[in-house]
C-alpha positions in Angstrom: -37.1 8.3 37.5 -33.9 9.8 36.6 -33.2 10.9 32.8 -30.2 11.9 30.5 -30.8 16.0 31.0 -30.9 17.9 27.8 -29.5 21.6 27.0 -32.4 24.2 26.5 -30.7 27.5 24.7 -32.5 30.7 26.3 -31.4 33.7 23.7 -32.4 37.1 24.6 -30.8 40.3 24.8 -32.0 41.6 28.4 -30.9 40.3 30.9 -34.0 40.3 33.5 -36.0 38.6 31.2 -33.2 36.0 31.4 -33.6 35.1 34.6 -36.8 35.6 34.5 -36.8 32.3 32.0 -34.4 31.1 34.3 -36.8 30.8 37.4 -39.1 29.6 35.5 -37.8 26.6 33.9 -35.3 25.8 36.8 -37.9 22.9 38.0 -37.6 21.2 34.8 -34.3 19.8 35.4 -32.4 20.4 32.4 -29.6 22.0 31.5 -30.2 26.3 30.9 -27.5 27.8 28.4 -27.9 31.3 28.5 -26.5 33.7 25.6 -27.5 37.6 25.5 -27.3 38.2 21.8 -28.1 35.7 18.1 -23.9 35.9 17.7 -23.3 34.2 21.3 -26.2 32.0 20.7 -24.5 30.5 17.2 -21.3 30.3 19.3 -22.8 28.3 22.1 -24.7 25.7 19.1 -21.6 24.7 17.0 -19.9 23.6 21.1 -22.9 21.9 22.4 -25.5 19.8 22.0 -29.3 21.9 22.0 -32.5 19.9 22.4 -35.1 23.8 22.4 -34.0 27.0 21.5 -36.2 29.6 23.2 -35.4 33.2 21.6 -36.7 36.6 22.0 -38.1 38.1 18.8 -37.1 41.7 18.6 -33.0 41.4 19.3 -31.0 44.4 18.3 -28.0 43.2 15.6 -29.3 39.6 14.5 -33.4 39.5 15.5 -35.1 36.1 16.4 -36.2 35.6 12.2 -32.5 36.3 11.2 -31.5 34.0 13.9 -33.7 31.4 12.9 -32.5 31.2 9.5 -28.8 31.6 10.3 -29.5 27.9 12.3 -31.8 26.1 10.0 -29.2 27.1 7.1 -26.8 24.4 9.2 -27.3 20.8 8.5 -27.3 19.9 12.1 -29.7 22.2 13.5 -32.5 21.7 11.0 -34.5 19.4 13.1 -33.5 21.8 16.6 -36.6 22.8 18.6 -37.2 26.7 17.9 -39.9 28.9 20.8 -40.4 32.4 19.8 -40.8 35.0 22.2 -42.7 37.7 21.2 -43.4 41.5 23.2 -45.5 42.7 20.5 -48.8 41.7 18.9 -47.4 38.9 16.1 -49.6 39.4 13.0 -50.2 36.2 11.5 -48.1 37.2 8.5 -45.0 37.2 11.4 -46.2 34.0 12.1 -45.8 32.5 8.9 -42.5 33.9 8.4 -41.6 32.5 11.6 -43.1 29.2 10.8 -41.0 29.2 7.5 -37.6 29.8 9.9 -37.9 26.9 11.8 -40.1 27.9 14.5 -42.0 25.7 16.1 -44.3 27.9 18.8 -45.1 31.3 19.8 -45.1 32.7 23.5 -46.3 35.9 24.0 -45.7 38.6 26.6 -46.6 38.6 29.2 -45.4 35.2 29.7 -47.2 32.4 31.9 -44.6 30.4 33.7 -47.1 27.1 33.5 -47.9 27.6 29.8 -44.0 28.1 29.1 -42.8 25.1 31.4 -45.8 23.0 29.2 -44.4 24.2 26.1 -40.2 23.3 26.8 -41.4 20.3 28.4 -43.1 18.6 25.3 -40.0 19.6 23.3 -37.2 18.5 25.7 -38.9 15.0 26.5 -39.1 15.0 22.2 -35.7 15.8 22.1 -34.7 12.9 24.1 -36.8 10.3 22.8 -35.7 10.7 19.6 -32.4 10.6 20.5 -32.7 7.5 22.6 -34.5 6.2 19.6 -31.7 6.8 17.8 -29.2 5.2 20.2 -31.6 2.3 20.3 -31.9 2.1 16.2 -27.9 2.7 16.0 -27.2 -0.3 18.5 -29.7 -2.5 17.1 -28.2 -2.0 13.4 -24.8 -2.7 14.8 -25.6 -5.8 16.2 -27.6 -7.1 13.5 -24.5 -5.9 11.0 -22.0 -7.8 13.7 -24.2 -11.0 14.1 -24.2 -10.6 10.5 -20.6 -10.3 9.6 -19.7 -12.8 12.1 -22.8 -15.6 10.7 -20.6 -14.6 7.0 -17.4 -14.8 8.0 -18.4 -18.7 9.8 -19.7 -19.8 6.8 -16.8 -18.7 4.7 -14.5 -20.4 7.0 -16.8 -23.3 6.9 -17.3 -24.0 3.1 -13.1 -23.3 2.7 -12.5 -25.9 5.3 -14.7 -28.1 3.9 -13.5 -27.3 0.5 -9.6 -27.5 2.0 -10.6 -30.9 3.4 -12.2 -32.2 0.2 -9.1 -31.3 -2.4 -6.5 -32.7 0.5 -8.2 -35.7 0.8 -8.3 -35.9 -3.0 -4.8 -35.3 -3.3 -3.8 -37.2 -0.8 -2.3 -34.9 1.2 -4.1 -34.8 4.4 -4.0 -37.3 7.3 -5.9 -38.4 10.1 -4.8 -39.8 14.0 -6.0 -40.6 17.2 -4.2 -41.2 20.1 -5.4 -43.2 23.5 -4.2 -41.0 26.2 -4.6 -43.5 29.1 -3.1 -46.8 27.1 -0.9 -45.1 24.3 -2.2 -47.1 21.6 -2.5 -44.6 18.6 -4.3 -45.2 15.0 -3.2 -43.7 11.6 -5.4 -43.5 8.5 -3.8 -44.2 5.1 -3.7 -40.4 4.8 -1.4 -39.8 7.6 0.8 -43.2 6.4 1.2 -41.2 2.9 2.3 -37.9 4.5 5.2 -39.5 6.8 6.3 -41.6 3.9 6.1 -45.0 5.7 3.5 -48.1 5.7 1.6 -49.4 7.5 3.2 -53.6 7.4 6.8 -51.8 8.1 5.8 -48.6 10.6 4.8 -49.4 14.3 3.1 -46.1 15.5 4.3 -45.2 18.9 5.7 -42.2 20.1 9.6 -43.1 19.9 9.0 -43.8 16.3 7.0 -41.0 15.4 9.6 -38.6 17.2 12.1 -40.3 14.8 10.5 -39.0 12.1 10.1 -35.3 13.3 13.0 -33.0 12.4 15.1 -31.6 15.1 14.3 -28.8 15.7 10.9 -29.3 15.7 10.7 -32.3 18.4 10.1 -29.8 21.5 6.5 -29.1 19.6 5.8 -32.5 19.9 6.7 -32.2 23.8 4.8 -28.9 24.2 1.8 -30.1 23.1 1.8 -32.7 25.1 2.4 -29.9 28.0 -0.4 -28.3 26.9 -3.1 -30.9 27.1 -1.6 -32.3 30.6 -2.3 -28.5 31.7 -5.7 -28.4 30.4 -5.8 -27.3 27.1 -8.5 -28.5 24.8 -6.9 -27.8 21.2 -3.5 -27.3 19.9 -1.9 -26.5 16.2 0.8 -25.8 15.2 3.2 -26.0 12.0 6.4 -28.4 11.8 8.8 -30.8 9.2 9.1 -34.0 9.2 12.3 -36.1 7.1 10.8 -39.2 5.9 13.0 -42.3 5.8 14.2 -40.9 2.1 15.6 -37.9 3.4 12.8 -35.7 2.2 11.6 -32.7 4.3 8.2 -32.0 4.2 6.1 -29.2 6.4 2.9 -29.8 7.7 0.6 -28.4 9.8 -0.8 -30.3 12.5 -4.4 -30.1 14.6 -5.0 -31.5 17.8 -8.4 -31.8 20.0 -8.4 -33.5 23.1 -11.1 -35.5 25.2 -11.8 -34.9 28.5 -13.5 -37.6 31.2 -16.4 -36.2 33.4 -13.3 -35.4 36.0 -11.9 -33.0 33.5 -8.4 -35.2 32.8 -7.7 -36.3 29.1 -8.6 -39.7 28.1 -8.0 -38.9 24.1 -6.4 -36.5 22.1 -7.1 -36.9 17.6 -6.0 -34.6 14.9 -5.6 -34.2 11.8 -2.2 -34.0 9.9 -2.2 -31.6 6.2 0.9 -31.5 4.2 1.6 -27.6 3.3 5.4 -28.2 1.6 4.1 -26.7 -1.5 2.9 -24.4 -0.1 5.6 -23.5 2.2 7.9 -23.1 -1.1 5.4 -21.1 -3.3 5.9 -18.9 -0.5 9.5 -19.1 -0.6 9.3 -18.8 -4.3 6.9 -15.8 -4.1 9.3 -14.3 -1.3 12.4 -14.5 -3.5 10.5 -13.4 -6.5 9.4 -9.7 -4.3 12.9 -9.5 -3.0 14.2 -9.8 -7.2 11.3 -7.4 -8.4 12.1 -5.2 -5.6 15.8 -4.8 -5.9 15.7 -4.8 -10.4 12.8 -2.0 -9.8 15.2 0.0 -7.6 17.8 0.0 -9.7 15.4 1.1 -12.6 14.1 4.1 -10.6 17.6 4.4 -9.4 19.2 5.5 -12.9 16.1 7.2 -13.9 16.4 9.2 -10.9 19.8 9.7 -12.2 18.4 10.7 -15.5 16.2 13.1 -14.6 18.1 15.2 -11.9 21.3 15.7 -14.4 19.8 16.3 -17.7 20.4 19.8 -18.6 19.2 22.1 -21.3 18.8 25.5 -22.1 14.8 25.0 -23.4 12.3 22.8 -21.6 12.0 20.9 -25.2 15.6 19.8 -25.1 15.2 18.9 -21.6 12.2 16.6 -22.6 13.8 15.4 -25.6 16.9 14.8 -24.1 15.1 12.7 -20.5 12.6 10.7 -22.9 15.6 9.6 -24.8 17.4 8.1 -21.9 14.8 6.7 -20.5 13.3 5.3 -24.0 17.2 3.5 -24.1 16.3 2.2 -20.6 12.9 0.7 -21.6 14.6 -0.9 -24.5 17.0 -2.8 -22.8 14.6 -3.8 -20.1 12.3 -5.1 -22.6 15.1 -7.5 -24.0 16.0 -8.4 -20.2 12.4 -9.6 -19.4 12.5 -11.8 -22.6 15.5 -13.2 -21.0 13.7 -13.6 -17.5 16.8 -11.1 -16.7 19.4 -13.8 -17.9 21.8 -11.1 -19.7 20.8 -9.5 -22.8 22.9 -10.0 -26.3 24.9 -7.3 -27.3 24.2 -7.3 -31.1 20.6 -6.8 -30.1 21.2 -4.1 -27.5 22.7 -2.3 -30.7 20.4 -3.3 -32.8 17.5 -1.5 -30.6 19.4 1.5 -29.7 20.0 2.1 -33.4 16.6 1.6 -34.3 14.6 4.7 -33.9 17.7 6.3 -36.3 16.7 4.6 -39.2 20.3 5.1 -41.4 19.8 2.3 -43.9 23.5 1.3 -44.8 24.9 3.8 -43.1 25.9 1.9 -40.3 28.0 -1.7 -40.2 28.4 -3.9 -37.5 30.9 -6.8 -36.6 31.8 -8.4 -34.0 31.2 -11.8 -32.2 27.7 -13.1 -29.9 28.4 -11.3 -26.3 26.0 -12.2 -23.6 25.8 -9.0 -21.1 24.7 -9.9 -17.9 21.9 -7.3 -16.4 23.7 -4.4 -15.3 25.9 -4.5 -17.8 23.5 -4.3 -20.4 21.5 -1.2 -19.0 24.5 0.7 -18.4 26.1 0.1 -21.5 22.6 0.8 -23.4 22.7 4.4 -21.9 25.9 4.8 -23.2 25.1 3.9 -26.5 22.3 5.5 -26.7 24.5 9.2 -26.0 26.6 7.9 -29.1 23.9 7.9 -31.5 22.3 10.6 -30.3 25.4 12.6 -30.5 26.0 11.2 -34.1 22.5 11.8 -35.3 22.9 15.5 -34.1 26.0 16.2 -34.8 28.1 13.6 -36.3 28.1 10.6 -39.2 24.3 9.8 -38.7 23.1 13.8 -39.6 23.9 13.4 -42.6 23.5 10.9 -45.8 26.8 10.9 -46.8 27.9 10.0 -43.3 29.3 6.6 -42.2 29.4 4.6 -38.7 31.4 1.4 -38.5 30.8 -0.2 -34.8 33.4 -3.4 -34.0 34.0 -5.3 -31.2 35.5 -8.2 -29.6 36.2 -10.5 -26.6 39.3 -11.4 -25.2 40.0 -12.5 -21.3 36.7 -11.1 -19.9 37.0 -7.8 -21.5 34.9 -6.5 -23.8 36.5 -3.8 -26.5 34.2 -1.8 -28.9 35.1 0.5 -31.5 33.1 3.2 -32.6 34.0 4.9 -35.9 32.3 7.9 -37.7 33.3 9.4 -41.2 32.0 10.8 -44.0 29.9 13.3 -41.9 30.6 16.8 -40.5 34.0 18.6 -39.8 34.5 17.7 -36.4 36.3 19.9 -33.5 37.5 18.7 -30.4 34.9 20.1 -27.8 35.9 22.9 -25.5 33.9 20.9 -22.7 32.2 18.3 -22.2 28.6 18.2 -22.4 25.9 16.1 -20.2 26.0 13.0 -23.1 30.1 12.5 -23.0 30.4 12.8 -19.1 27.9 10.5 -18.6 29.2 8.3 -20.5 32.4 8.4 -19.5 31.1 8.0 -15.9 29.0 4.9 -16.4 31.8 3.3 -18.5 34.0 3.9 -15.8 32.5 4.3 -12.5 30.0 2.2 -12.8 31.2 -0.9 -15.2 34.9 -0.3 -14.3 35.8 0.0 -17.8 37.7 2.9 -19.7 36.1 5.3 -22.6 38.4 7.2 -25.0 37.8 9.8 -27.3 39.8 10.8 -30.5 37.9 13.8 -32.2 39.4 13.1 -35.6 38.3 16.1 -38.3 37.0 13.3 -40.3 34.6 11.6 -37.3 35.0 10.6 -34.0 36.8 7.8 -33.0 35.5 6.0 -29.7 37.1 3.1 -28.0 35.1 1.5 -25.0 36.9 -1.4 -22.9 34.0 -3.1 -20.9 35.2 -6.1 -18.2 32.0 -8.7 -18.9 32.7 -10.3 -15.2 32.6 -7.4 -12.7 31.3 -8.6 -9.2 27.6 -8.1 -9.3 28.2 -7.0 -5.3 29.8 -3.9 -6.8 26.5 -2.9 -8.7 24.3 -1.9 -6.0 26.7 1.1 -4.9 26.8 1.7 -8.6 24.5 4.6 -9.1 26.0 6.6 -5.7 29.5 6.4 -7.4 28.0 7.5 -10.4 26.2 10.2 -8.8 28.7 11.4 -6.8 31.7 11.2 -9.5 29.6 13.0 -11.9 27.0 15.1 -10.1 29.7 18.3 -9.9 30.5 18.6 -13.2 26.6 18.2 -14.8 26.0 21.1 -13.1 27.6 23.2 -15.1 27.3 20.7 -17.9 24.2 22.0 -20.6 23.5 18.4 -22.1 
C-alpha cells in the first residue's frame, strides 16, 4: 500500500559510514537527507520537514549531545525522533545524558542492518501516524467549527427574519401577494393594499395597474423578473419605488418564489412586499451626515496642520505655548459651533471665549451689535483674535493693570468692521518685522476671509482695524487653507512667532 514518505536525517561526519546507513535503510522507502557535520544538519531541519534523526555520537566541532540539545532547544523539533550512534562502549551515565537531550535509542557499532532498519521503521511509521492524526484531528475540528458557524449564522438569520417579519407586520409595513401564473388572477393582503397606498373597493389588481403604480425607472424590474421565472428561475428580489396615487415615493424591497408543475414550468409565483423608505433615508441622512463630519473635520485638521508646521519659536516651551494656544482658540470656537449644530456662531460670544482665559476684569469693554458668523468665519476670525490678545497680554494693554482695551464693531452692507484699541499699557514701537501672530493674521483676514487688517502702532497702544465681508461664498472656503498656506508659508519661515 502506498504511503506519504517521510525524511529520515542521517548526520555523521564520515562519509563511508554514510553510505553505509544509506544501503541499509534504502529498502525502507523514505526519503534519506544526508548532512556530514551537526552545522549542516541544523541547516537541513529549519528547510525541511524530519520524521528521525539518526546521528553519530563522537562528531568533531558540534558532537551528537551538543547536537541534540542545539534541536530540542527549538520549539519545533522537541517531539523529532533522535537515534544515537555510538563507536565506543556508552556508559550508562552517557546514556542518561543522552536520554536527557532528546534521544530516543542507542545503536551501537558495529551496526546490524536488521536491528537498525527495526529501529527507523518504528519511528518513521510513528512519525506519520501522528501526523495523519493530526491532519485527521485538524480536518475534523474544521468541519465541526464550519458546520458550526454555518448552524449559527442560520439561526441568526432565522430569528432576525422572524423578528423583521414580526415588527413589519406590526407596523404595518410589510405586504403579502400571490400571483396565478397560468390564469393571471393575483391576491393582495391588507398589508400589501397599505404599502401601495390604494384599497381594496377602488384598486383592481392586475398587472397594468400595478405597473401604473411603479416608478419609471423601475418598471423594467417588473419585466425582468418576469424574464427570470419564464427562464427557470426559482426566486427573485430585488429593491424598487413605487408613487402612490398621492404622489408619494416609497422604496421597497420585493421577494419572489415561484411554483413549478411536475414538468418544471411555473404555475405560481408569491412574495412578499416590505416598505424600507425609512430606511432608505436614514441612510441618506447618515450618508449626508459622514460626508458633513468628513468635510468640518478636514478643515479642522486642515488649520491645525497649519498651526503646527508655522509656529516658530526660539525654545520648545514657546513653541508649545504658542501651538496649544491656537489650537485651545480653535477648540473654543468649535465648541460654540456644535451648540449651534454648526449654524454660525455669535460674535460677542466668540469674544467673550477668546478673552476668557485673560481674566482682565474691567480692563476690557465691548460694544457693538448681535453678528451671527457663519462657520468658517467664526474659526478663522477666532484665530485671529486669539493672536490679539495674546499679543496684548504679552506685550500690550492686557500686561499690565493699568492697561486698557476697548473692542467696537459694527455691520453695515455685509461687512463686518472691528476696532481694536489698547491704551494705558506699555510704550509701544512699531515692529521692525513682523512676527508669526501679525502675519497670520493678516493672512487669514485677508486670504482666507477676503477682508483687510490694519495696524497703527500708536506710542500709546495699538490701534487695529479689521474689515470682515459676513457673506463670502462658502465655495471659496475649501481652497482656503492652500491660499493661506501658500501666501504665508515664505515669510513664517523666517518669521520667530
Amino acid at each position: 500500500m502506498d504511503h506519504e514518505k517521510v525524511n529520515i536525517l542521517l548526520v555523521d561526519d564520515q562519509p563511508a559510514k554514510l553510505l553505509a546507513y544509506e544501503v541499509i535503510l534504502k529498502d525502507l522507502g523514505e526519503n534519506l537527507v544526508i548532512a556530514s557535520s551537526g552545522r549542516e544538519a541544523l541547516e537541513v531541519l529549519l528547510k525541511t520537514e524530519i520524521a528521525v534523526i539518526l546521528v553519530d555520537v563522537c562528531m568533531p566541532e558540534l558532537d551528537g549531545f551538543e547536537l541534540a540539545a542545539m534541536i530540542r532547544e527549538h520549539p519545533r523539533f522537541q517531539k523529532t525522533a533522535m537515534i544515537f550512534i555510538s563507536a565506543i562502549q556508552v556508559s550508562d551515565i552517557d546514556r542518561l545524558r543522552g536520554y536527557e537531550m532528546g534521544a530516543v535509542d542507542y545503536v551501537p557499532v558495529p551496526v546490524v542492518p536488521e536491528v537498525l532498519r527495526a529501529k527507523v521503521k518504528v519511528f518513521a511509521e510513528l512519525y506519520r501516524k501522528t501526523r495523519e492524526l493530526e491532519r485527521l484531528n485538524q480536518d475534523l475540528e474544521d468541519r465541526v467549527r464550519a458546520r458550526t458557524a454555518e448552524l449559527e449564522n442560520s439561526t441568526a438569520k432565522l430569528r432576525e427574519s422572524e423578528e423583521r417579519r414580526s415588527m413589519a407586520i406590526a407596523a404595518g409595513k410589510m405586504g403579502s401577494w400571490d400571483w396565478d401564473w397560468v390564469s393571471g388572477d393575483w391576491m393582495w393582503d391588507d398589508g400589501q393594499y397599505r404599502i401601495f397606498g390604494v384599497s381594496p373597493e377602488s384598486f383592481e389588481v392586475n398587472p397594468a395597474n400595478v405597473q401604473a403604480l411603479l416608478h419609471p425607472d423601475d418598471v423594467d424590474q417588473l419585466r425582468k423578473a418576469i424574464a427570470e421565472f419564464n427562464k427557470g428561475t426559482r426566486a427573485y428580489e430585488t429593491e424598487f419605488r413605487i408613487i402612490r396615487p398621492d404622489g408619494e415615493v416609497r422604496w421597497c424591497v420585493g421577494t419572489a418564489a415561484a411554483t413549478a408543475d411536475p414538468n418544471g414550468r411555473v404555475v405560481r409565483v408569491s412574495g412578499v412586499t416590505v416598505d424600507i423608505t425609512e430606511r432608505k433615508r436614514a441612510e441618506e441622512r447618515q450618508n449626508l451626515l459622514a460626508r458633513e463630519v468628513d468635510h468640518r473635520a478636514k478643515n479642522a485638521l486642515a488649520l491645525a496642520q497649519s498651526i503646527v508646521r508655522l509656529t516658530r519659536a526660539d525654545e520648545v516651551k514657546a513653541y508649545v505655548d504658542a501651538v496649544e494656544g491656537r489650537i485651545n482658540a480653535l477648540a473654543r470656537v468649535h465648541t460654540i459651533l456644535s451648540l449651534s449644530s454648526w449654524q454660525g456662531a455669535e460674535l460677542s460670544k466668540l469674544i467673550d471665549e477668546e478673552l476668557a482665559p485673560y481674566s482682565p476684569g474691567g480692563q476690557v469693554k465691548l460694544a457693538g451689535p448681535a453678528v451671527q458668523l457663519l462657520p468658517a468665519t467664526a474659526q478663522t476670525l477666532a484665530l485671529a483674535l486669539h493672536e490679539l490678545f495674546t499679543n496684548s497680554a504679552k506685550y500690550g494693554a492686557l500686561s499690565t493693570r493699568s492697561g486698557r482695551l476697548a473692542i467696537d464693531w459694527q455691520v453695515e452692507n455685509d461687512l463686518l468692521t472691528l476696532s481694536w484699541e489698547e491704551t494705558g499699557g506699555p510704550l509701544v514701537r512699531t515692529p521692525k518685522s513682523r512676527g508669526f501672530g501679525t502675519r497670520s493674521l493678516l493672512a487669514s483676514v485677508e486670504s482666507q476671509l477676503g477682508g483687510q487688517a490694519h495696524f497703527d502702532w500708536r506710542s500709546e497702544g495699538l490701534l487695529c482695524l479689521l474689515e470682515v465681508p459676513l457673506t463670502r461664498k462658502s465655495a471659496a472656503t475649501s481652497a482656503a487653507q492652500d491660499r493661506f498656506e501658500a501666501s504665508t508659508s515664505p515669510e513664517l519661515q523666517r518669521a520667530s512667532g
